[in-house]
C-alpha positions as CSV (number, residue, x, y, z in Angstrom):
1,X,-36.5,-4.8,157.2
2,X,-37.4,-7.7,154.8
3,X,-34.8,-6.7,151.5
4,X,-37.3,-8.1,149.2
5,X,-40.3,-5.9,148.6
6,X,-42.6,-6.0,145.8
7,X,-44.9,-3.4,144.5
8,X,-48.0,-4.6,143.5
9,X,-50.1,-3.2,140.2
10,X,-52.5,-3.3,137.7
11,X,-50.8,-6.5,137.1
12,X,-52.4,-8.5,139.6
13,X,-56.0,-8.4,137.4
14,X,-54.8,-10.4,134.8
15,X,-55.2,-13.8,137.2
16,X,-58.6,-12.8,136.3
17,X,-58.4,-13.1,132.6
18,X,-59.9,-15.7,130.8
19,X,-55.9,-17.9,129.0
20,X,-56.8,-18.4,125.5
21,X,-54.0,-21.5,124.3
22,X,-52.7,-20.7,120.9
23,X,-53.5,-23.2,118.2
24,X,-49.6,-23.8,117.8
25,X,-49.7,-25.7,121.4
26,X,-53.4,-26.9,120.7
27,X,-52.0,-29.2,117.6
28,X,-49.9,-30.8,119.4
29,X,-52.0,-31.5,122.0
30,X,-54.7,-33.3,120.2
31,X,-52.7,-36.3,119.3
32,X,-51.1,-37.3,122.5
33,X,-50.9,-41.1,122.7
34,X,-51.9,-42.9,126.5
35,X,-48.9,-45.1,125.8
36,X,-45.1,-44.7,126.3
37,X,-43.0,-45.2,123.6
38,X,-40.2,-48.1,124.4
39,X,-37.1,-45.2,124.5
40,X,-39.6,-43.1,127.4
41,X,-39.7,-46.9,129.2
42,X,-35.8,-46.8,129.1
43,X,-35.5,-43.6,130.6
44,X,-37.6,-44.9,133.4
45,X,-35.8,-47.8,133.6
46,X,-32.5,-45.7,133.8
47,X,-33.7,-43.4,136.4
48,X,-34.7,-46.6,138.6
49,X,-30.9,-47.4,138.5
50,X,-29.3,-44.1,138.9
51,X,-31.6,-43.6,142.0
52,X,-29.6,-46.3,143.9
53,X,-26.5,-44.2,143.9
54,X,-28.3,-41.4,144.1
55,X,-29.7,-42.4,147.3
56,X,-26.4,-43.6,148.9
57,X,-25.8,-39.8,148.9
58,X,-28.7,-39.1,151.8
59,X,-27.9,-38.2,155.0
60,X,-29.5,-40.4,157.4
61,X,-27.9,-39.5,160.7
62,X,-30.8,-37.8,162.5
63,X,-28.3,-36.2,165.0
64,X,-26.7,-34.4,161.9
65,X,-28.1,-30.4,161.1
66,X,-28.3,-31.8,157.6
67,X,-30.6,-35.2,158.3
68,X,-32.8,-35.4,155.3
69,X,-30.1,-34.1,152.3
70,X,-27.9,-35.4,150.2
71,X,-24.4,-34.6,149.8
72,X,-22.1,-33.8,146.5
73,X,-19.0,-36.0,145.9
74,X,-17.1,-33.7,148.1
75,X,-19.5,-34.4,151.3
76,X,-20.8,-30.9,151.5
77,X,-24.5,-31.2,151.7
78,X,-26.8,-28.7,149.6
79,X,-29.7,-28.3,147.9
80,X,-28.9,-29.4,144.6
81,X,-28.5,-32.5,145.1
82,X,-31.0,-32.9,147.6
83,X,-33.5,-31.4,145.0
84,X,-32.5,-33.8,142.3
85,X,-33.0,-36.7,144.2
86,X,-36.6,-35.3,144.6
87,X,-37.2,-35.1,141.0
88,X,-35.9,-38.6,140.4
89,X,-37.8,-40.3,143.2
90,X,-40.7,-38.2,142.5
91,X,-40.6,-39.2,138.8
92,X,-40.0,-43.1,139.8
93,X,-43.0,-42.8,141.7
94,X,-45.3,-41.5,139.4
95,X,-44.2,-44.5,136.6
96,X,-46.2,-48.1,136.9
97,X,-43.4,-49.2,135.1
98,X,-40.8,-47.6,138.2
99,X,-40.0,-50.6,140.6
100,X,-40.5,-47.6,143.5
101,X,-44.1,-46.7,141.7
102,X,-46.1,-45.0,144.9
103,X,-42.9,-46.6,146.9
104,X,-43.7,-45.9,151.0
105,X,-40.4,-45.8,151.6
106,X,-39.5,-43.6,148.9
107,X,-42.2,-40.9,149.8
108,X,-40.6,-40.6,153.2
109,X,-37.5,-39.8,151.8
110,X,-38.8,-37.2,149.7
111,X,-40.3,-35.7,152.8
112,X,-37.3,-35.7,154.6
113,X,-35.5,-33.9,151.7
114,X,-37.9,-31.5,151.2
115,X,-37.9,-30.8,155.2
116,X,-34.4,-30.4,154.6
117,X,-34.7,-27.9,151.8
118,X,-36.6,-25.7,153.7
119,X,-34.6,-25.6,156.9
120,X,-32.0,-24.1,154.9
121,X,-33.6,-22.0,152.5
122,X,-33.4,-18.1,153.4
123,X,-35.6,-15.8,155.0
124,X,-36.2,-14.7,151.6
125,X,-37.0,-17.9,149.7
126,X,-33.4,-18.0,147.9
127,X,-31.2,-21.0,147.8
128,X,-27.7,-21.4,148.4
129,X,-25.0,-22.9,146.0
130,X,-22.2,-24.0,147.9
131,X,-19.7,-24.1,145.4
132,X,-20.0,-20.3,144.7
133,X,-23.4,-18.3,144.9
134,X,-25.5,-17.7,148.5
135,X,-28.5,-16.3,149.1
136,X,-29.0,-16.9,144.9
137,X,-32.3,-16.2,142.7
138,X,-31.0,-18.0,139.7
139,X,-29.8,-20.9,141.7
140,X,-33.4,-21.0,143.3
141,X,-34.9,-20.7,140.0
142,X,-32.7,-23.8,138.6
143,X,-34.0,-25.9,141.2
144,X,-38.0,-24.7,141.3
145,X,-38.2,-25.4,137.9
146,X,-37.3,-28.9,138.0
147,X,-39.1,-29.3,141.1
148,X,-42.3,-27.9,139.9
149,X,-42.8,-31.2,137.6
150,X,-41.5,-33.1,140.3
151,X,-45.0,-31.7,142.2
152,X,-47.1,-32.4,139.2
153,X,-45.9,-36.1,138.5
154,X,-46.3,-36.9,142.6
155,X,-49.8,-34.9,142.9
156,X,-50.9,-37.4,140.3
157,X,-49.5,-40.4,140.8
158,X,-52.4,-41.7,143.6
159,X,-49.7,-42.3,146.2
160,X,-51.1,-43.2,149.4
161,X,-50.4,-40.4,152.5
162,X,-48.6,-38.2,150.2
163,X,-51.0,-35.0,151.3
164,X,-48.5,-33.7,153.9
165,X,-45.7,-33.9,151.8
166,X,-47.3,-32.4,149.2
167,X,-48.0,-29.7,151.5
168,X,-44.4,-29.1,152.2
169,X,-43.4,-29.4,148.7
170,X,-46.1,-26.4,148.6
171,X,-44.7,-24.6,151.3
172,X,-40.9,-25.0,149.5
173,X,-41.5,-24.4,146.1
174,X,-44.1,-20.8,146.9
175,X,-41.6,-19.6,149.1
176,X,-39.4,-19.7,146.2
177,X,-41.9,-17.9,144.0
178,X,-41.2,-15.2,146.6
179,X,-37.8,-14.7,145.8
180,X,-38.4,-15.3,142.0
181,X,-40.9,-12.4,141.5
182,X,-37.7,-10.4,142.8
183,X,-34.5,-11.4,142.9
184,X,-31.8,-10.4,140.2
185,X,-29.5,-13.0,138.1
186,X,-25.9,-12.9,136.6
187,X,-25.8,-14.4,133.1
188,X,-28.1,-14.1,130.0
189,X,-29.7,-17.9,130.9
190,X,-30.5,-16.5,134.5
191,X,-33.4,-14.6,133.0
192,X,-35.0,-17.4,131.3
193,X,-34.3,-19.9,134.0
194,X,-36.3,-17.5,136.8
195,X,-39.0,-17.1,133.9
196,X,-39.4,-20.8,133.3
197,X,-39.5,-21.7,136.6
198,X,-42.0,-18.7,137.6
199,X,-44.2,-20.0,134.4
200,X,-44.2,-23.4,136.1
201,X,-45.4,-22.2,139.3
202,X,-48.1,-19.8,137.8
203,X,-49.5,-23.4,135.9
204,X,-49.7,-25.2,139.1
205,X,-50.9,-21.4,141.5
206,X,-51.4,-18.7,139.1
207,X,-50.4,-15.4,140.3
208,X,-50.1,-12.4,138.3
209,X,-46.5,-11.2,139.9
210,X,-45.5,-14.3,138.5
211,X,-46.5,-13.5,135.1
212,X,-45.6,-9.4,135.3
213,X,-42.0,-10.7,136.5
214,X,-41.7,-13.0,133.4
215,X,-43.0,-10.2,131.1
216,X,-39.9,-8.0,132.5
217,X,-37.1,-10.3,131.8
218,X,-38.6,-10.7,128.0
219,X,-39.0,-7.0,128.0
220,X,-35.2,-7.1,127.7
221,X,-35.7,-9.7,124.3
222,X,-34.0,-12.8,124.1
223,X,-30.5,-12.6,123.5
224,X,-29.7,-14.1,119.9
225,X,-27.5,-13.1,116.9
226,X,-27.9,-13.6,113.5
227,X,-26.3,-17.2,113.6
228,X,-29.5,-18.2,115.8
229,X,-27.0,-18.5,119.0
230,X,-27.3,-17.2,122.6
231,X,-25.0,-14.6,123.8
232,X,-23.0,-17.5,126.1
233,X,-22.5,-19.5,122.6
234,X,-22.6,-22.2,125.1
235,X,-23.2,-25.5,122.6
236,X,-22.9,-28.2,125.5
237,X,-24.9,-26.5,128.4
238,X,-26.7,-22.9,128.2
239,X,-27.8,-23.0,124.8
240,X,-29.8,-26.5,125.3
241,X,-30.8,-25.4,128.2
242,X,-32.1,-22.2,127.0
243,X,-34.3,-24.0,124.2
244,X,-35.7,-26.2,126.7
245,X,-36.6,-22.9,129.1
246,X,-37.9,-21.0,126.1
247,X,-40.2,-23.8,125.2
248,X,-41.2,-24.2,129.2
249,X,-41.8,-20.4,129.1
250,X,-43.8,-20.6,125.3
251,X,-45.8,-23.3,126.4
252,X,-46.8,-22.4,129.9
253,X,-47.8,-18.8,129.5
254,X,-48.8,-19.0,126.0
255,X,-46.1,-17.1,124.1
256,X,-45.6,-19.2,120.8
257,X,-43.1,-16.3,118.9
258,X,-40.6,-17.9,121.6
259,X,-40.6,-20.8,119.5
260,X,-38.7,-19.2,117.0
261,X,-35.6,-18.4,119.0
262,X,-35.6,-22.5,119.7
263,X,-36.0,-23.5,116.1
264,X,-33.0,-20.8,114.8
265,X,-30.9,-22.6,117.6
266,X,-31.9,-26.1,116.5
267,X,-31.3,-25.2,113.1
268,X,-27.8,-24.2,113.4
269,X,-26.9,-26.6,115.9
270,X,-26.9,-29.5,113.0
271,X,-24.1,-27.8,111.4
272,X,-22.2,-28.3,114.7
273,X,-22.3,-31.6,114.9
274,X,-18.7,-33.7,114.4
275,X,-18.7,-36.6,112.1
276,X,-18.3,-38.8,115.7
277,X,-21.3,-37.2,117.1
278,X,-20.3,-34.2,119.0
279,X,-20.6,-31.2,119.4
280,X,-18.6,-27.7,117.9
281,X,-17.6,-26.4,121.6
282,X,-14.4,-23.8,121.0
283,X,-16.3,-21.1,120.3
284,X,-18.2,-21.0,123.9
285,X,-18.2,-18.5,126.1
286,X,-18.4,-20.3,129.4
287,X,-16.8,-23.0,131.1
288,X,-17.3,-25.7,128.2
289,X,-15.2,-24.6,126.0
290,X,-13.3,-26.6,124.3
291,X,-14.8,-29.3,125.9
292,X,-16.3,-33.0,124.7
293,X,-19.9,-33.8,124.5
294,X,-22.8,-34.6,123.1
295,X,-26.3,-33.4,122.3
296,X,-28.1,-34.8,124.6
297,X,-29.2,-32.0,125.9
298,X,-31.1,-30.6,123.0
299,X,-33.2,-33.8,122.4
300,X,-36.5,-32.5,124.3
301,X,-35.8,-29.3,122.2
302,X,-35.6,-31.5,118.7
303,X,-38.9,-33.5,119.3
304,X,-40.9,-30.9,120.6
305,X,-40.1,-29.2,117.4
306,X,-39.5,-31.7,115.1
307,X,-43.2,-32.7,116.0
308,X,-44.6,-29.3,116.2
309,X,-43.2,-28.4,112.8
310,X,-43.2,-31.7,110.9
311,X,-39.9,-31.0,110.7
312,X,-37.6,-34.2,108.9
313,X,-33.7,-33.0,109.7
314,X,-34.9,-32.4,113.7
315,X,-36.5,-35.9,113.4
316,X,-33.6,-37.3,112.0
317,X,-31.6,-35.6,114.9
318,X,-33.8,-36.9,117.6
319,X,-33.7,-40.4,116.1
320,X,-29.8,-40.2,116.5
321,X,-29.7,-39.2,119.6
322,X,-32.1,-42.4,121.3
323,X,-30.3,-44.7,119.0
324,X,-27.1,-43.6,120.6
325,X,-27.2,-41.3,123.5
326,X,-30.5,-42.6,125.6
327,X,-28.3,-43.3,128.7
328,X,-26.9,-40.0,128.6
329,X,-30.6,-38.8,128.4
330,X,-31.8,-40.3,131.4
331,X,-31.3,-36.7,133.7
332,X,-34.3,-35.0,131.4
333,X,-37.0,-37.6,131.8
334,X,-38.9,-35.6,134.2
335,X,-39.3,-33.5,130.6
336,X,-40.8,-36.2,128.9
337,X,-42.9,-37.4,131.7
338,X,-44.2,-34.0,131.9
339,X,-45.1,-33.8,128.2
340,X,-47.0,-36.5,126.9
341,X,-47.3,-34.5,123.7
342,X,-44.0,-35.5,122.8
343,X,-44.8,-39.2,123.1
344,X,-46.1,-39.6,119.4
345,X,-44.1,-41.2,116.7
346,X,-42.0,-38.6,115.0
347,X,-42.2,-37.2,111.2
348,X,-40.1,-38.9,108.8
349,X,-36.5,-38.7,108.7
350,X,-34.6,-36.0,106.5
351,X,-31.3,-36.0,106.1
352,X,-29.0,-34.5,108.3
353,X,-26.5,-31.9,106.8
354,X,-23.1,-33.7,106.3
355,X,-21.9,-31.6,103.6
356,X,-21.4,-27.8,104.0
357,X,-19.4,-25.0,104.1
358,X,-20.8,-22.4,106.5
359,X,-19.6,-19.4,108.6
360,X,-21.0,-18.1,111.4
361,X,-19.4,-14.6,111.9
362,X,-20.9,-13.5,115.0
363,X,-19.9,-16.8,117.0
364,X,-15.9,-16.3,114.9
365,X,-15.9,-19.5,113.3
366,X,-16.3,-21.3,109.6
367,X,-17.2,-25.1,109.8
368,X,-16.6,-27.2,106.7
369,X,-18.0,-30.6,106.5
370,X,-17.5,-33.1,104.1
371,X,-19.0,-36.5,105.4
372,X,-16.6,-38.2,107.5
373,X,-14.6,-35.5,108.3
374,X,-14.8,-32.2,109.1
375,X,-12.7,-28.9,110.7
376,X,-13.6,-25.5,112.3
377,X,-11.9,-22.2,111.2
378,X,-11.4,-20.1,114.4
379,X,-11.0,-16.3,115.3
380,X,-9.9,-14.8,118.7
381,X,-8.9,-17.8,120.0
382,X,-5.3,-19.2,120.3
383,X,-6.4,-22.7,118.6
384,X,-7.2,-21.4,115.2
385,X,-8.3,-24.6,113.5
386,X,-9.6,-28.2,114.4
387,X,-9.7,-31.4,112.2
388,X,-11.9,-34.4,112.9
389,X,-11.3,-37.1,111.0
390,X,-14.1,-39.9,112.6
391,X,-12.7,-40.9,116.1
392,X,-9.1,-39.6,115.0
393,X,-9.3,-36.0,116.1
394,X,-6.9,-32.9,115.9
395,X,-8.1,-30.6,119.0
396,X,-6.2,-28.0,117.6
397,X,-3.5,-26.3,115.8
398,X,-1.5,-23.2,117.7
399,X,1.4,-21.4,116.8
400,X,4.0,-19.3,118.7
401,X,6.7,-16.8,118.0
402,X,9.4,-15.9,120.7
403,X,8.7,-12.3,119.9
404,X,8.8,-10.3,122.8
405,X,7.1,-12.5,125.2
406,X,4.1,-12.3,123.1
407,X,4.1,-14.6,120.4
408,X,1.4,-16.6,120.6
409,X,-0.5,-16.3,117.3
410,X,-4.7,-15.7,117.3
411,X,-6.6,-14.0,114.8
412,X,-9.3,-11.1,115.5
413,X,-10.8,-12.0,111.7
414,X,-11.7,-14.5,109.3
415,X,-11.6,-12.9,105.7
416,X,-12.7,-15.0,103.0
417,X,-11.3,-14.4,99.8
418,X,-12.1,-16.9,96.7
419,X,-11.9,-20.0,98.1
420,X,-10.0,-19.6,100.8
421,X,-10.0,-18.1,104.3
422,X,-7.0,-15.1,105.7
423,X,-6.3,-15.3,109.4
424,X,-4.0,-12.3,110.5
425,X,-2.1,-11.1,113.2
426,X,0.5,-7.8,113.4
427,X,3.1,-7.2,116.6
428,X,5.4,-4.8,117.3
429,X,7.9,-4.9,119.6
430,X,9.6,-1.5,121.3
431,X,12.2,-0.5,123.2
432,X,12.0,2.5,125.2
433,X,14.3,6.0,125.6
434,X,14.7,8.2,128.4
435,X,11.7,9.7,130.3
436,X,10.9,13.0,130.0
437,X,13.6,14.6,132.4
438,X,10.6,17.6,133.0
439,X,8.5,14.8,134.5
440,X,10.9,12.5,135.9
441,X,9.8,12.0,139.9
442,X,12.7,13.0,142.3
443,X,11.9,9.9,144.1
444,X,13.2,7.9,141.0
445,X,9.7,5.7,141.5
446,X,9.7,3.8,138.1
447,X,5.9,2.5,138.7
448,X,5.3,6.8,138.6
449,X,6.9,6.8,135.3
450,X,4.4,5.8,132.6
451,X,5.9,3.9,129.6
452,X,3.2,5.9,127.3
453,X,5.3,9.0,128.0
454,X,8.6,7.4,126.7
455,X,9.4,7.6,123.1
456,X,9.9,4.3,121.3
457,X,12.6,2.6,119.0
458,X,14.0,0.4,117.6
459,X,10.8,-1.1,116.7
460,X,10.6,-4.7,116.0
461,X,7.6,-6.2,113.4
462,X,6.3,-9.2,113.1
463,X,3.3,-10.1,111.1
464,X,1.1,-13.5,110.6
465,X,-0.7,-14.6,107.7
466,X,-2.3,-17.9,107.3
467,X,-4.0,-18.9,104.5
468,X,-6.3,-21.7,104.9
469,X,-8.1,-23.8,102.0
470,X,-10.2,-27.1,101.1
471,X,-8.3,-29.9,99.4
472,X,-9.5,-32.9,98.2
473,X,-10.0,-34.8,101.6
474,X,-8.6,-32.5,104.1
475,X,-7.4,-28.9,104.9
476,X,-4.0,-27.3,103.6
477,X,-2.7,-24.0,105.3
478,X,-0.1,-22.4,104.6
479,X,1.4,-19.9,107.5
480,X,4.2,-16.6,107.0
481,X,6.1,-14.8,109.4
482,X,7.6,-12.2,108.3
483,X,9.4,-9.0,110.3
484,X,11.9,-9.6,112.1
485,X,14.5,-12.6,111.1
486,X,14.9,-15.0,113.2
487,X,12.6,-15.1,115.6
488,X,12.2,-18.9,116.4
489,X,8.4,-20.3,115.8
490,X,6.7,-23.8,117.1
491,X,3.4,-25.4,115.6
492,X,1.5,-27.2,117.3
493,X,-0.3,-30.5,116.3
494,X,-2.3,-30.9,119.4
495,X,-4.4,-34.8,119.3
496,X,-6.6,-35.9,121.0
497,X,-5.2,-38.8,123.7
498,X,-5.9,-42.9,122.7
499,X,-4.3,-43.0,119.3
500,X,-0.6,-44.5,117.7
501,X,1.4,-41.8,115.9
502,X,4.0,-43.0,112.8
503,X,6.7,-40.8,111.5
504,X,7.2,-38.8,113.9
505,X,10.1,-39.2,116.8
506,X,9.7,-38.1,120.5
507,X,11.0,-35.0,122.2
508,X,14.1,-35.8,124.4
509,X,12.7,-33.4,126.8
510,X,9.3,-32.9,127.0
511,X,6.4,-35.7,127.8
512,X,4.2,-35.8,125.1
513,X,5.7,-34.1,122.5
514,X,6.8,-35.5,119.2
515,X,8.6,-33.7,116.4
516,X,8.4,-34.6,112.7
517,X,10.3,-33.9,109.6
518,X,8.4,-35.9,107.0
519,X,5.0,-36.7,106.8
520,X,3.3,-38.2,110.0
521,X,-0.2,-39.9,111.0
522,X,-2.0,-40.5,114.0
523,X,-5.0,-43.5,114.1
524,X,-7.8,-44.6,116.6
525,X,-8.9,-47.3,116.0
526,X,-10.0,-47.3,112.9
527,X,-9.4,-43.6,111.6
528,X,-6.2,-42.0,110.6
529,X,-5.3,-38.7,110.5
530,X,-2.3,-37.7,108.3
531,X,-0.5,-34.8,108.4
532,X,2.7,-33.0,106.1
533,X,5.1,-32.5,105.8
534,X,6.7,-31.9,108.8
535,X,9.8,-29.5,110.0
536,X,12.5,-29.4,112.1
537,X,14.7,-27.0,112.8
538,X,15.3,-26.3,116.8
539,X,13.2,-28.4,119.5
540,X,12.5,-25.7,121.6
541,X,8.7,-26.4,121.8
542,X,7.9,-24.4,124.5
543,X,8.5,-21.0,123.7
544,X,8.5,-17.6,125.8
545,X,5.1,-15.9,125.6
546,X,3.2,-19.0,124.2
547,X,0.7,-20.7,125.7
548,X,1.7,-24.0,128.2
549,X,1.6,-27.5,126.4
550,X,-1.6,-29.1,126.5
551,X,-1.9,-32.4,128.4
552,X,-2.5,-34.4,125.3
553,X,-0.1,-35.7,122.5
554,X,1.1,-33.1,120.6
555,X,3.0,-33.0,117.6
556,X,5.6,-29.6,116.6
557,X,6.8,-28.3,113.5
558,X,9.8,-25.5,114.3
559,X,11.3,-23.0,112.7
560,X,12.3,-19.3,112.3
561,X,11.3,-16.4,110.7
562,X,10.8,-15.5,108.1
563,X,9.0,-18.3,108.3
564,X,6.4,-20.1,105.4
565,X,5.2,-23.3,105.6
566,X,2.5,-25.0,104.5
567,X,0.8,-28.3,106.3
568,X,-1.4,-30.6,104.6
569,X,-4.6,-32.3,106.9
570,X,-6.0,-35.7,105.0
């Protein structure tokens, strides 16, 4: 038996219903230039380059099971990459300015592909993911709503004998409704990656499971805090891609309130933004972070709003990103394509916030921001403070104890107090008497012999205060350990790689590690970071319990307890 069933209901009468658009998507509408803006040219002009390596990645052997798809790096063919390269040919050949506009040879590629995608899509309609997730709704869902424009932009681009593919791209992309209007998910952005893609298949075939699947995922309301993040806190990828899926979801089935949850995003988002134009990733809950990027993948989000709105600060944003990240930009033209709303010239420019002090408690951080530098107070994580300083950028500080094999400082709190912020940690360390002798196994099994049942004593303290404030030009904090004596500590200084320390002198043991008793500084090219005073007492940098050395240049300051330091960031 089929596992997918569906129940039909009352549901399927609202296909009937006359769509009334609300005057929020009407606006915007109106004004839609015929022309594409210069940057909208570049993006085409991009995507005609990236196509060619893109299409080195086809599979042209017709003796191989996989003739007509494209393989990742790794030679495993699959349908991602297959289905990108049908959105990127699809949107070159729907461009007069695309050198494959209505391209023969390109349209039989596509219908290759697309046979391809649907000799290894499931029973079922669902996709694999090679790398980690079969016979998988979400992944589907990532491709059809992609794909979906893909359609769109080829339907209308006048191509010549480009019915029968279309009629397999049909075939593909409703056989994948079938297993949207069902299937389940595994992260928050699942839900709103099925609905968005569901919403773009009800545009181009309305069906009312479509829409009553959609209406259950936002039964379950959309999953921001009061800093205007998403539950993955997911800066580089899941919450741009949420906005973008939020205002595919608003715009297709008529839902403007979703708009709101995209502007409270947007609007924090520009007080994560590094003075070198990146973004505030430590705080993520997925797999970028502490990772470098850019916010690219916002811009759709910041014009559509920025225009909708009137909106100067989002203009501004948007502005920034073409004038500096267009090539990054190229992978959402099929967005822009699709939206010739979006064309128009924006609103003037507002500033962009460059000067602020602002925490955001339910993501665990505080971000100060003064012009060309700024740094990022953090709780429950091991790095509890960052310092950018232009291109010259401190990735972190961490500090260790060798205290019971647990050491390794991180705060579950930010307290502010005055003008300054409290980050605090308290261990103990026990020893253990004699079990029980009522209880004690006759085997002598120690695994049987739970630790909770032994008394403890000797009990060993240690507790962590670290007081960080604003100075003029930088960050000062000032760390204790107190508890237990001599219990040896190691602060970490961990850099970013491509700059030229002074003052400090390298570890005779360790590769990158430098220790410093003075004052030190560490420049790229033309920013400088300078940090002080140092300390010195042992070298061992690598302490038991503490987290492994980063690969990156890292600079330590040791000691022992009771320990109180204080280390000045200009």
């Amino acid at each position: 038996m089929n596992r997918r069933t569906f129940v039909r209901n009352g549901a399927t009468a609202l296909c009937l219903l006359p769509v009334f658009e609300s005057p929020v998507f009407a606006r915007l509408k109106r004004v839609a230039p015929a022309d594409k803006p210069t940057w909208l040219l570049e993006l085409i002009k991009g995507n005609d380059q990236q196509l060619i390596t893109v299409r080195a990645l086809r599979i042209t052997d017709t003796a191989n099971l996989a003739f007509g798809g494209l393989k990742d790096n790794d030679d495993i063919p699959n349908p991602q990459t297959t289905a990108d390269f049908v959105r990127r040919a699809s949107c070159a050949m729907s461009c007069p300015e695309s050198e494959h506009y209505r391209s023969k040879a390109l349209l039989e590629e596509i219908d290759v592909a697309l046979k391809y995608l649907l000799k290894v899509q499931h029973f079922d309609g669902t996709l694999d993911l090679p790398a980690t997730n079969f016979h998988s709704t979400p992944d589907t869902g990532f491709i059809v709503k992609r794909l979906t424009t893909g359609y769109s932009l080829l339907s209308k681009s006048g191509t010549p004998a480009m019915d029968g593919v279309l009629a397999t791209f049909k075939s593909f992309l409703l056989k994948a409704g079938e297993a949207l209007v069902v299937g389940g998910i595994h992260t928050p952005n699942h839900r709103w990656v099925v609905s968005a893609a569901l919403a773009k298949l009800n545009t181009l075939w309305p069906d009312a499971r479509y829409v009553a699947r959609v209406d259950q995922w936002l039964s379950e309301h959309i999953d921001m805090d009061v800093d205007g993040q998403y539950n993955e806190r997911s800066t580089l990828i899941y919450s741009p891609l949420t906005n973008r899926l939020l205002i595919t979801i608003a715009k297709n089935l008529n839902k403007p309130y979703l708009l709101d949850y995209v502007r409270r995003n947007l609007a924090m988002t520009l007080h994560y933004v590094h003075p070198n134009g990146e973004l505030v990733t430590e705080a993520s809950g997925r797999q970028d972070k502490a990772g470098i990027g850019t916010p690219e993948g916002y811009w759709y989000a910041y014009r559509y709003i920025a225009l909708l709105d009137k909106n100067g600060e989002m203009a501004a944003m948007c502005r920034q990103i073409e004038k500096t990240l267009l090539p990054k930009s190229i992978y959402y033209v099929d967005y822009f394509l699709d939206d010739p709303a979006i064309w128009r010239e924006l609103p003037p420019s507002q500033p962009l916030p460059t000067n602020y002090v602002r925490a955001f408690p339910k993501s665990g951080l505080v971000r100060i921001r003064r012009g060309d530098w700024d740094s990022t107070i953090l709780q429950a994580n091991p790095v509890w403070l960052t310092f950018h300083k232009g291109n010259a950028i401190l990735q972190g500080l961490r500090i260790a104890a060798s205290f019971f094999g647990k050491g390794q400082f991180q705060t579950e709190t930010i307290d502010k107090q005055g003008d300054t912020w409290i980050l605090t940690q308290s261990l103990d360390g026990p020893y253990y008497q004699t079990y029980p002798p009522e209880t004690v196994p006759a085997d002598g099994d120690w695994e049987k012999m739970l630790r909770s049942n032994r008394k403890q004593s000797e009990i060993q303290r240690l507790q962590t205060r670290i007081t960080i404030r604003e100075v003029q030009r930088g960050i000062e904090a000032t760390i204790q350990m107190t508890g237990t004596n001599n219990v040896p500590v190691a602060l970490e200084l961990i850099f970013r790689p491509g700059g030229n320390f002074t003052g400090v002198t390298k570890h005779p043991n360790r590769d990158n590690a430098y220790l410093v008793s003075n004052s030190g500084s560490y420049t790229v090219q033309s920013d400088t970071i300078t940090f002080g005073p140092g300390l010195q007492q042992h070298k061992n940098v690598q302490l038991r319990g503490s987290l492994p050395a980063m690969d990156a240049p890292t600079v330590y300051l040791t000691g022992f307890t009771p320990f109180q330091h204080t280390i000045t960031l200009t």
